[in-house]
N, C-alpha and C positions, 0 to 999 in steps of 0.2 A: 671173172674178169670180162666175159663178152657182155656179161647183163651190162656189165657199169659201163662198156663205151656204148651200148645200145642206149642206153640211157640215157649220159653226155649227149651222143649225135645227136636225138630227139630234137632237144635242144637250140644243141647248133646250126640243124638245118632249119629250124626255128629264127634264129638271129641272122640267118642267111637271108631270109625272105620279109623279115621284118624292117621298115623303113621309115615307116610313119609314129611311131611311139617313143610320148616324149621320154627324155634323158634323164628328167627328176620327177620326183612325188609330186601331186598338187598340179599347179601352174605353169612348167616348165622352171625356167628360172628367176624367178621374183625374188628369191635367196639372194644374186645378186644386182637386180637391179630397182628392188624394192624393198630394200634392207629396212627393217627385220621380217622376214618374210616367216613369221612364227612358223608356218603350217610345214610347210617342207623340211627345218630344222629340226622341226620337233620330229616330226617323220623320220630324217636321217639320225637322232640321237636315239629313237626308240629302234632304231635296226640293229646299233651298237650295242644295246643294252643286252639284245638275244646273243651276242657274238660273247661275251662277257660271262665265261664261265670257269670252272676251278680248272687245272691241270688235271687229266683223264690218267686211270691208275690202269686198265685197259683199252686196248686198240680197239677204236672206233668200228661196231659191225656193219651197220646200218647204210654201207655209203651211199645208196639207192637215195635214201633221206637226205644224205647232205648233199648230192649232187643236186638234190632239186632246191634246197635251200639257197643255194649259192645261184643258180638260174633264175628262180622265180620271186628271191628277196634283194639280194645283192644287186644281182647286175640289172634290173629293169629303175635300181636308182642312180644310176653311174651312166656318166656322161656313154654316148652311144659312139664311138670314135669310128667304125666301122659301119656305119650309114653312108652310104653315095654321097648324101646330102649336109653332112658335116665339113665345113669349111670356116668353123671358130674359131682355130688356131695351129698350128706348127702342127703339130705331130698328129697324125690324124691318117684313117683309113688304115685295112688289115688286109693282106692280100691273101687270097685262102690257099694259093703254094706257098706259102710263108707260113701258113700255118702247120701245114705238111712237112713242109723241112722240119722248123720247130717239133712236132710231135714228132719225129724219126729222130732228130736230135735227144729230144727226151730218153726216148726207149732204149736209145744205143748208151748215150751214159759213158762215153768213151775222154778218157784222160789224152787229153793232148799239146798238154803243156808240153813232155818230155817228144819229140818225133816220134823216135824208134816206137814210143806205146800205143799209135795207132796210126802209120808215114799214112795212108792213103785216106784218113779225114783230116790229117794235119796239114796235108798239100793240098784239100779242098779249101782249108784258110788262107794258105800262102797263095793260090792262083787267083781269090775274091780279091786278098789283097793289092795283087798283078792288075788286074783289071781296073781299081780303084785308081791305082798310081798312072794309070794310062788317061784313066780319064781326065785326071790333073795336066796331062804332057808332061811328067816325071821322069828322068831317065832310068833306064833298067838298071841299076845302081838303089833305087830307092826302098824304101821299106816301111811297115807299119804294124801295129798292133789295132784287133778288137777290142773293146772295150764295154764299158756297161752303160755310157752314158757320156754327154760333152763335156758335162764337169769335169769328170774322169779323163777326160782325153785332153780339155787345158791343165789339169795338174802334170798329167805327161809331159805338155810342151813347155809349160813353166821351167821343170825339173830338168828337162835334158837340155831347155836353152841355158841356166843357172849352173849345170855339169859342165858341159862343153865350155862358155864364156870364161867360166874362172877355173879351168883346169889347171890351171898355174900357178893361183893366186887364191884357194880355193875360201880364206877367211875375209875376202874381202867383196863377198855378196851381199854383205851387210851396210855397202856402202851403194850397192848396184841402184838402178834406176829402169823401170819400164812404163813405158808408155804406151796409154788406149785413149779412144776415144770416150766419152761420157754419153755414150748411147752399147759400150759394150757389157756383155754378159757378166751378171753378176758369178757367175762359176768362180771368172779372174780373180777376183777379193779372197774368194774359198782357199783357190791355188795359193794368191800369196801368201796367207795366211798359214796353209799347210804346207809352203814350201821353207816357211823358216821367214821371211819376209816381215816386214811391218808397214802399215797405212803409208807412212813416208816414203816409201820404196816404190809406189803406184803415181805417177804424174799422169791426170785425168787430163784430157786434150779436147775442148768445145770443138760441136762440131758448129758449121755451115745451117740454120734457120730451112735453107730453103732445101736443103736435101738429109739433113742428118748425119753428112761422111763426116769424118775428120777435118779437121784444118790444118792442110800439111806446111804451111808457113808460121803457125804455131808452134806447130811439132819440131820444128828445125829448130826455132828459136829455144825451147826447154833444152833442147839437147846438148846447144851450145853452151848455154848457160851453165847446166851441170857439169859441163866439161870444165867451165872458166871457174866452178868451185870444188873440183876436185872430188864429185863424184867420178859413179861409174855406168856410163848407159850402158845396156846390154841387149834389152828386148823392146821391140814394136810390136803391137797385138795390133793386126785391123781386122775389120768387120767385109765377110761376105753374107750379107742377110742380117741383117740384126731383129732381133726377135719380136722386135714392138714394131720398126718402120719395111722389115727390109730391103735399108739401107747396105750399099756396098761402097764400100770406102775407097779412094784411088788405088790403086794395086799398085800398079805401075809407079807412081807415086813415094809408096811406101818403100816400096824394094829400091828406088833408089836411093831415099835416105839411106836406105839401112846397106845400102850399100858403101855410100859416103863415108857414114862413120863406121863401119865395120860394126854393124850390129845383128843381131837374129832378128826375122821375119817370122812370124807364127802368125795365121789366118785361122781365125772361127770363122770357117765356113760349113757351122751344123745345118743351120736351114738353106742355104744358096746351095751350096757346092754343088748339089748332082743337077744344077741347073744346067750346069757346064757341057749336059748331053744335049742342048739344044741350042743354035746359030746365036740366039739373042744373047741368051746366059752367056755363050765363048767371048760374046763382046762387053756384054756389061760386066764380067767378071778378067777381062784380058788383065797379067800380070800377076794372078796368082800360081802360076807354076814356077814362078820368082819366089815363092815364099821358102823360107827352108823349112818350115813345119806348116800342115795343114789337119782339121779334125771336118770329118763330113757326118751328118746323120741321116743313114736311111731310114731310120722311122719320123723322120719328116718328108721332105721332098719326094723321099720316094715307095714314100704311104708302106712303109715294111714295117713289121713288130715290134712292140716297144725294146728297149732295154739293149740296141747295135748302132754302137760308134766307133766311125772307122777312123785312124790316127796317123798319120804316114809322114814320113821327114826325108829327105832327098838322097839320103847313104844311108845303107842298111846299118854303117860300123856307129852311127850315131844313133841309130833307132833305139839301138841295144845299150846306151852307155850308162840306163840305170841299172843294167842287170847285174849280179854278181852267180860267181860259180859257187856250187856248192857238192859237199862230197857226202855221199849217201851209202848206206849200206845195203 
């Protein structure tokens, strides 16, 4: 076991110090902006080729060998996202006490779905989450789940705005209506789709040329209108960051409609939200603690590990409203 992490670190302290080597085979990347950049394709299809082997009938002994496979084949062809100097896109940058947590997380292995099976890593996610809803200005009343990703975190808010709206009336979400602008996240389409939804049930909202937000005199008018045909609005999705412009949509704005007509507020704010710790973000972002659901991603803004999306909605009793109890032996 010590050889294999001595082996690993090598490595890592390797990628620690490394800054200057490109991200792909070849060129950099002429893949995409030189299509068909034969050379590097062909490079990355012959790396797949070696990965491309029968199901093993014995446990692999060798791992000496494969840790260096995956170091010196793999990853010197994979975008380098943990360079200083990577500023291509959203999610980007690896903090190396993120890594540390991450590998203590690994090793412990510890179930924490149930409390009682580990209270004092369980209350290390409920206090992250505490902190999170603070930095929203959330009342201590609020709540959230981890998650694996944003997509995952708008299917959450799809679902508990869809639970909670039609509590009452629960077969007639089929008549529901939500409204984004057409600069948001394609996850939404995912959500409605796997929230039981169809394309008619999405009213896409243009934004403004000159800035990309919503047109919230638009917005009013679809909503009316559905009202005047005997739909059912229910949800507003706006945008804090949108992935292509980092557009932030009126906040302010939206919570009143959705005030007006007694609707849910949900904010994708994967890429924006932990702007929110800095004077500019609290004002370009003002009115999102209006929202009754919001989803943030620390592996963007705040350069953490892939694969942590934080989820949170203004009452813990709604956070919870997909859950169901279950009885175990």
């Amino acid at each position: 076991m010590n050889a294999w992490l001595s082996t690993a670190m090598k490595y890592i302290c390797h990628i620690e110090t490394m800054t200057d080597s490109l991200p792909l085979a070849g060129s950099g990347f002429n893949w995409i902006s030189q299509r068909p950049s034969k050379d590097e394709i062909k490079a990355a299809l012959n790396l797949c080729e070696q990965i491309d082997e029968p199901l093993p009938e014995k446990s692999y002994q060798n791992v000496d060998k494969l840790i260096e496979f995956i170091f010196e084949k793999l990853s010197p062809i994979s975008t380098n996202d943990n360079s200083p100097g990577y500023l291509a896109y959203v999610p980007g940058g690896g903090l190396f006490h993120a890594c540390i947590a991450e590998f203590i997380s690994v090793c412990l292995n510890r179930y924490v779905t149930t409390f009682m099976a580990a209270p004092g890593l369980a209350a290390i996610e409920n206090q992250v989450i505490k902190w999170f809803c603070d930095i929203l200005g959330y009342p201590s009343a609020a709540g959230g789940v981890l998650t694996s990703g944003g997509t995952m975190a708008n299917i959450y808010a799809l679902h508990m705005a869809r639970s909670y709206c039609f509590s009452n009336e629960p077969d007639q979400f089929i008549n529901g209506r939500i409204y984004a602008s057409d600069q948001t996240h394609c996850s939404l389409d995912q959500a409605i789709s796997l929230c039981g939804f169809s394309k008619k049930n999405l009213i896409k909202i243009h934004t403004h040329p000159s800035n990309y937000c919503i047109c919230t005199q638009t917005l009013r008018k679809s909503i009316q209108k559905d009202i005047k045909q005997n739909n059912k609005p229910f949800l507003i999705v706006g945008n804090a960051g949108t992935t292509n412009t980092g557009a932030v949509d009126d906040l302010n704005g939206l919570a009143d409609i959705a005030k007006e007509f007694n609707l849910w507020l949900h904010v994708d704010a994967a890429y924006g939200g932990f702007f929110m710790l800095t004077n500019q973000g609290k004002i370009q972002m003002r009115g999102l603690k209006r929202a009754d659901s919001v989803c943030m991603d620390p592996h963007k803004s705040l350069f953490y590990l892939m694969g942590q999306v934080h989820y949170w909605s203004k009452t813990k009793k709604i956070s919870g409203i997909h859950l169901v109890k279950m009885k175990c032996i």
